[in-house]
C-alpha positions in Angstrom: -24.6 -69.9 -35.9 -25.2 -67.9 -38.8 -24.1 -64.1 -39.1 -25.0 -61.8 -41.7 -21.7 -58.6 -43.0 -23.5 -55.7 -43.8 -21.8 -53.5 -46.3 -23.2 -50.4 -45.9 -22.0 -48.3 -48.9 -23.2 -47.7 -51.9 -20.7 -45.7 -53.7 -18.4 -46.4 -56.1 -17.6 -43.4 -57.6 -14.6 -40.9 -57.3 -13.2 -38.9 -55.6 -12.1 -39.2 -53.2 -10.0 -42.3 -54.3 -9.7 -44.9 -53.9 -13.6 -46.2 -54.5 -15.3 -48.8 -52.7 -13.5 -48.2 -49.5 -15.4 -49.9 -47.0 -15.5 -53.0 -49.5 -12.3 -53.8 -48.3 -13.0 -53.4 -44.6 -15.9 -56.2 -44.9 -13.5 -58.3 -47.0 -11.0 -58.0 -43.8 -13.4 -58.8 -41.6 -14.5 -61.9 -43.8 -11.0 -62.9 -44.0 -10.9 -62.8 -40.2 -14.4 -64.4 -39.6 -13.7 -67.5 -42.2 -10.0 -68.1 -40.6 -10.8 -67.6 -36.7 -14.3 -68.3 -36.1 -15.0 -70.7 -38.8 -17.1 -72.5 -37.2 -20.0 -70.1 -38.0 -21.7 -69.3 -41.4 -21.0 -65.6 -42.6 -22.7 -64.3 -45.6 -21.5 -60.4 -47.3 -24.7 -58.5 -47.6 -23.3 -55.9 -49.9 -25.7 -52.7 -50.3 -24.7 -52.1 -53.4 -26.4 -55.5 -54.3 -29.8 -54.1 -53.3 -30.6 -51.3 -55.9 -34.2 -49.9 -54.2 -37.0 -47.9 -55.7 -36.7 -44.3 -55.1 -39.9 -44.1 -53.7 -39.8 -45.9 -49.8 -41.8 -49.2 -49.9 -40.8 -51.5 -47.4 -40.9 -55.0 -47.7 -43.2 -55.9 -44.8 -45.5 -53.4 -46.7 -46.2 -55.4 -49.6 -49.4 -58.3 -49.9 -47.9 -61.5 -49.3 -45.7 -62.9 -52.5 -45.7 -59.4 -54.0 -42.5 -58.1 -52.6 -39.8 -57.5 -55.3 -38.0 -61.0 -55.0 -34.0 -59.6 -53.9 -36.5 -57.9 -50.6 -38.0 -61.0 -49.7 -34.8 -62.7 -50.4 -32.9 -60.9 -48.0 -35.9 -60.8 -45.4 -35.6 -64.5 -45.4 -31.8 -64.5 -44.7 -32.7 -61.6 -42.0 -35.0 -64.2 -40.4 -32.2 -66.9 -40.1 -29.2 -65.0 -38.8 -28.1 -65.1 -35.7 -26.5 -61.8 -35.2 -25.6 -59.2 -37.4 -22.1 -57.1 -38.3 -22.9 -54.1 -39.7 -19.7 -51.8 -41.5 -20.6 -48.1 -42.3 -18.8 -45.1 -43.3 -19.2 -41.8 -41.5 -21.3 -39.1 -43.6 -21.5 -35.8 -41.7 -21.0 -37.3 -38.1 -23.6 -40.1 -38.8 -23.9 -43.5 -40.1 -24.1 -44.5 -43.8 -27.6 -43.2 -45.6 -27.2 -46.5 -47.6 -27.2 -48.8 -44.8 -30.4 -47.0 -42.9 -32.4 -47.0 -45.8 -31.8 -50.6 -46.5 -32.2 -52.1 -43.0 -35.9 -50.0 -42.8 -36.6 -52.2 -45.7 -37.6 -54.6 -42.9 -39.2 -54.9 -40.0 -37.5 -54.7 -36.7 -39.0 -58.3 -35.7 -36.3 -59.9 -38.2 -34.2 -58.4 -36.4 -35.1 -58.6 -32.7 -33.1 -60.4 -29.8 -29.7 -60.7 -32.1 -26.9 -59.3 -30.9 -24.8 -57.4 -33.9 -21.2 -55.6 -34.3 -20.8 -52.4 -35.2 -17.3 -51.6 -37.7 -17.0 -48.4 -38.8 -14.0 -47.0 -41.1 -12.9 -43.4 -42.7 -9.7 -42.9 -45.1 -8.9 -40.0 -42.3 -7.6 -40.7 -38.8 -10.9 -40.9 -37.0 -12.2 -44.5 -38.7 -15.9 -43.1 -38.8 -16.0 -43.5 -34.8 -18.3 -40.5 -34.9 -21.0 -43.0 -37.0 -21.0 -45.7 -34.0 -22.4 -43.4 -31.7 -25.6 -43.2 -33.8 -25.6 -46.5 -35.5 -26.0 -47.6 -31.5 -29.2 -46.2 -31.1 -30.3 -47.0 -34.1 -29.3 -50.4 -34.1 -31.2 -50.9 -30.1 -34.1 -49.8 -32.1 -34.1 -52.4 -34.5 -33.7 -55.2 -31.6 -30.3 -56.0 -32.7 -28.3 -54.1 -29.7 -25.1 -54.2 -30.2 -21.9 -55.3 -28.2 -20.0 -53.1 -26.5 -16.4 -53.2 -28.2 -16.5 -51.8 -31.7 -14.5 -51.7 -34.5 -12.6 -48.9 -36.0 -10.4 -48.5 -39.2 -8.9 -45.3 -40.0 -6.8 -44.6 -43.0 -8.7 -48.5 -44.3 -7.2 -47.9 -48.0 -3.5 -48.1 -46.1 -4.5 -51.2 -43.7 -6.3 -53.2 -46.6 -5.6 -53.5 -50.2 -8.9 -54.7 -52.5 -9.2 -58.2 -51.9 -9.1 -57.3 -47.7 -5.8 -58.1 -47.1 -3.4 -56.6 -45.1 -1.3 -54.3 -47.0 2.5 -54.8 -46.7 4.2 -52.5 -43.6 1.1 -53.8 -41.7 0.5 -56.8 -38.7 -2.2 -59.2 -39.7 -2.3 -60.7 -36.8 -2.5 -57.6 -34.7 -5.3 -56.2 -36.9 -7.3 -59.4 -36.4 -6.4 -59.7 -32.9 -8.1 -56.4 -32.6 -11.1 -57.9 -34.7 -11.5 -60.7 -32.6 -11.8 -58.6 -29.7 -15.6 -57.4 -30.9 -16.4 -60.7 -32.7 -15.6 -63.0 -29.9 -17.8 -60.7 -27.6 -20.6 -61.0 -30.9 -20.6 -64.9 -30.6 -20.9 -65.1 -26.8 -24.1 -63.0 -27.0 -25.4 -64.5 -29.7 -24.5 -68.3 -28.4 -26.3 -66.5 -25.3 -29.3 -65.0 -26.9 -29.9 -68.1 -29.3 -29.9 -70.7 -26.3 -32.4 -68.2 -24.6 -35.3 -68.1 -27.4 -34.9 -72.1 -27.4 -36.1 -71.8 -23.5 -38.4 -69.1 -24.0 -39.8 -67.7 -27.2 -39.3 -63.8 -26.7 -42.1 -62.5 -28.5 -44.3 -64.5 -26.4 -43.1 -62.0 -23.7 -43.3 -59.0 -25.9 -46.0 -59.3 -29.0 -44.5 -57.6 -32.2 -45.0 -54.8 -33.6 -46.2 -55.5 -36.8 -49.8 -54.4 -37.9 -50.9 -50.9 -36.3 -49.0 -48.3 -34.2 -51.5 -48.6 -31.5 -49.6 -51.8 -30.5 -46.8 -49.5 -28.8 -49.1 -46.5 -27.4 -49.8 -46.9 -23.5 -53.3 -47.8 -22.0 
């Protein structure tokens, strides 16, 4: 199956230091994808790879073959995936502004009936727990509902060092133990969900929503 990491921060700028945190949270969770669930293809979607225009155009909003080509790049890898892991920061209680602006880039039919993973990290003790609660609802909104354990990092610049290893003091295998934990519950959904849509294409069931709001009012 395929899986797309969703870095979900964009800055790189301090303080507070040291910059890029969550990059070494979704370099962790790479490292722990590639060596225990290799089976699978994972792709890093880093946010910070996606500069968008400052006024909000989504990509399903553009005439067909006029979408700026790094949109309809990633709407195309969107399409493939299987399931989704999406890392965030917590910003005032709530989930990264980066990572909600670029997933409403897209439509939520990319997105629909794949599980997805929700990792969430702080330099402080909390690991950005407060985030998950919202990036749950916004996530069931998308399609993408997400599995039930989750994963938290606090204090990530003293787990991980740049690269996503685990700094020295610290259990690897204990930390991707933990890891595994929400990942091997990702996989069994997805394996789920994936041999599902081969019996019975979903949106057959449920038409998408992708022309005029009308299509969700009641009668």
């Amino acid at each position: 199956m395929k899986f797309l990491v969703f870095l979900g921060s964009v800055r790189n700028s301090t303080p507070p230091k040291p910059a890029r945190l969550g990059e070494r949270v979704a370099q962790a969770c790479m490292l722990c994808l590639s060596e225990r669930f290799s089976d699978h293809d994972i792709e890093l979607v880093d946010a910070l790879d996606y500069p968008l225009e400052t006024v909000f155009k989504p990509q399903f909003a553009y005439a067909k073959g006029r979408a700026p080509d790094a949109l309809d790049s990633l709407a195309g890898k969107i399409a493939e995936a299987d399931g989704f892991i999406m890392v965030s920061p917590e910003y005032n209680h709530s989930m990264s502004p980066a990572l909600a602006n670029l997933l409403n880039h897209f439509g939520s039919s990319l997105f629909s009936y794949k599980p997805s993973a929700i990792v969430t990290y702080s330099a402080g003790q909390w690991g950005g727990m407060r985030a998950a609660v919202g990036m749950r609802t916004f996530l069931s909104e998308l399609g993408c509902l997400s599995v039930s354990a989750m994963i938290h990092v606090p204090k990530a610049q003293e787990a991980f060092d740049e690269q996503g290893q685990v700094q020295e003091g610290e259990d690897r295998s204990a930390w991707f133990d933990y890891f595994g934990r929400t990942f091997h519950q990702l996989t069994w959904w997805t394996q789920a969900a994936k041999q599902q849509k081969e019996k019975v294409d979903p949106f057959s069931l449920a038409k998408e929503f992708v022309a005029d709001p009308s299509q969700r009012n009641a009668p």
